[in-house]
N, C-alpha and C positions, 0 to 999 in steps of 0.2 A: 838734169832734174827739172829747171823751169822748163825748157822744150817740153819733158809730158807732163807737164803739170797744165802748161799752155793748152796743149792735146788734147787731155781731160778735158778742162774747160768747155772748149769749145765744141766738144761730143757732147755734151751734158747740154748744151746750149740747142745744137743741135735737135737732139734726141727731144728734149724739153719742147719744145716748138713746134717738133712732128705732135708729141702727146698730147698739148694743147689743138693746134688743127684738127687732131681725129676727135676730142671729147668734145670741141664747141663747134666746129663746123664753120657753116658760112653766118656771119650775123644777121638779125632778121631784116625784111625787107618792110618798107612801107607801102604800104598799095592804097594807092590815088583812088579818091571815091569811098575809102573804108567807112565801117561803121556794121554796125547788127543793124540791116535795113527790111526783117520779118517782121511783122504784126507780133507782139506777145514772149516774143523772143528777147535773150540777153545773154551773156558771157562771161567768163574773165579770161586774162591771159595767165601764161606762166609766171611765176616768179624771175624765173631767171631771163624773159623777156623781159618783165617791168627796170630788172637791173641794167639793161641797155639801153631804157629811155621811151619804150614802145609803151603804147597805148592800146587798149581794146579797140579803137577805131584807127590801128593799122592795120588790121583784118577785113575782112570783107564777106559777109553773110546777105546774101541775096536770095529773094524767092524769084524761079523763071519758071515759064511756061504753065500751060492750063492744069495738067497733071500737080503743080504744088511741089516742084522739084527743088532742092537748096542747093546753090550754089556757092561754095565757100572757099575761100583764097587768103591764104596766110603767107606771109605777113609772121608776128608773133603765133607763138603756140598758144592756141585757147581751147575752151570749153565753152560749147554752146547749149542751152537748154533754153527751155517753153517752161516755167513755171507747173503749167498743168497737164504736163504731160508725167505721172505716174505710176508706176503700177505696185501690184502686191500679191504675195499668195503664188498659184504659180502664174505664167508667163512666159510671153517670147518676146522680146524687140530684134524687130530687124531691119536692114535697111541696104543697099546698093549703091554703092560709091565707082562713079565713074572718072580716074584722072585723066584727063583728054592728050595731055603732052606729059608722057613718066619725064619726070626731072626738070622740067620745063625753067623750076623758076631756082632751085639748086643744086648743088656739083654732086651731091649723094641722095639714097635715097629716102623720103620722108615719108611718114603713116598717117590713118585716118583709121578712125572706125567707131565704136559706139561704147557708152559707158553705163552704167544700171548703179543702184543701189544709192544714189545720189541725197545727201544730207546735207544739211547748215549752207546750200548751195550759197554761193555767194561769200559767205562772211569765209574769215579767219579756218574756224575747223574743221572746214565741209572738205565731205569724204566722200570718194567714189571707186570703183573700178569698171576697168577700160581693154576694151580689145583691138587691137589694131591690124592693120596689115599693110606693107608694104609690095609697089609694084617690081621689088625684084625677088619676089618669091617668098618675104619673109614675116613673120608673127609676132607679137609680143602682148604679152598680160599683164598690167601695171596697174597702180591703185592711187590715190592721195586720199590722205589722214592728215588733215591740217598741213604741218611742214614737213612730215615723214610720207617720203615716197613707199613703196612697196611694190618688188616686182617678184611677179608669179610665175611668169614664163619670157625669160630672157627674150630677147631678139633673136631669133633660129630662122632659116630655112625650116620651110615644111610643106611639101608636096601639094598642100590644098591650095595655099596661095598662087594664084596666077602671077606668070613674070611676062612684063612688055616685050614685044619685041626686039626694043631698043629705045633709047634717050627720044624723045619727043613722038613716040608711039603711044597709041591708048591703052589702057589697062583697065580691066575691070573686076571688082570685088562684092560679093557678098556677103554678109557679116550677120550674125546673129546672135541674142544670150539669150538662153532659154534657163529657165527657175522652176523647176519641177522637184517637189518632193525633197525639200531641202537644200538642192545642190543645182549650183550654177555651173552652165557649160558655154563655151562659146565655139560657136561652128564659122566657119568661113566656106565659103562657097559650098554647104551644104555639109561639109564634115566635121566632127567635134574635132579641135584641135587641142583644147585643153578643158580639165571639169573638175569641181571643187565641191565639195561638202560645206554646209553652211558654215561648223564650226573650222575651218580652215580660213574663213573670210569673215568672221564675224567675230574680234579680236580688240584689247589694245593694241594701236598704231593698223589696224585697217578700218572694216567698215563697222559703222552702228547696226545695220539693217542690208537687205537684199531687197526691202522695198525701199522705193522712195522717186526721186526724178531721173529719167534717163532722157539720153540725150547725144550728143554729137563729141568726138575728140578729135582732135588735127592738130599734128607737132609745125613746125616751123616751116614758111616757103613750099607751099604744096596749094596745089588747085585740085577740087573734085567737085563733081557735080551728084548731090546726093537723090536718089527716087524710090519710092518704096516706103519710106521713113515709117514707124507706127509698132501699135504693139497689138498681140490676140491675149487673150485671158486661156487659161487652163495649158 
């Protein structure tokens, strides 16, 4: 009887420690030189990076080259935005995220992509959602509502996404939300991969609005070099 009770145990210990592994991953990294080092530009990080000690300036937010390219390197997971960067009514933002080395900086892989509808940026209640995509092929549609997360579209495999070759190969993504006629869509490399009706997003525990600040998302330990960044009206 103590033998498998012993047994138990230490499956459950076992098993428990994989669980943890897969849900948190690698801890974040600090990258030497951090800081939001754009003109007009600022951030926050995740909550659940500030619970391991990170700061917004273990990230790394740099502008390179003539073009006005963003170069961002996490470090914690953050949210970057411009203040005045806007929109409302309808809309596209879009942008092109190039990660130079897939997995360069952790053991799985990590997203990037762009967020719309952005509220109370900064403080306590601000609300956004986010599309992202990952260089082995996969997607996800997520939201924050103050402390309630909200996810739209799981982490999937989905054909539009480009996958690397391999671990320290390039990959490249194009991303976009388009706001037409009520309803939000987000295309990755030119294809809708998921699309919502206002009143679908426009909720207690999601968003206030479809207009407001959009901007940049990057979960944890991931480098990309952003071009294209910006929005068209109509």
């Amino acid at each position: 009887m103590r033998r498998g009770f012993v047994s138990t145990v230490v499956t459950a210990v076992i098993v428990g420690g994989a669980l943890l592994t897969a849900q948190f991953g690698d801890p974040d990294r600090v990258i030497p030189g951090g800081g939001v080092l754009v003109k007009g530009w600022t951030g926050k990080i995740d909550a659940g990076s500030a619970r391991q000690g990170r700061v917004l300036n273990d990230a790394k937010l740099v502008q390179e080259g003539e073009g006005g390219n963003l170069h961002v390197t996490t470090g914690p997971a953050v949210t970057y935005w411009n203040p005045v960067n806007t929109a409302s009514g309808d809309y596209t933002v879009k942008a092109t995220f190039r990660e130079p080395k897939f997995m360069e900086l952790n053991s799985h892989p990590h997203s990037y992509g762009i967020f719309i509808g952005g509220t109370d940026m900064g403080a306590e209640p601000m609300s956004y959602v986010y599309c992202v995509a990952y260089g082995s092929g996969e997607v996800l549609v997520r939201g924050f509502s103050g402390p309630t997360v909200f996810t739209l579209l799981r982490q999937s495999a989905n054909a539009a996404a480009h996958k690397a070759a391999g671990v320290g190969q390039p990959v490249t993504q194009e991303i976009a939300w388009r706001v037409k006629g009520g309803r939000a869509e987000c295309l990755v490399n030119g294809t809708m991969i998921a699309g919502y009706d206002k009143s679908e997003l426009i909720a207690a525990g999601k968003l206030k609005s479809l207009d407001g600040v959009f901007g940049l998302r990057f979960t944890h330990n991931v480098e990309a070099v952003v071009s294209g960044f910006g929005v068209t009206k109509g």
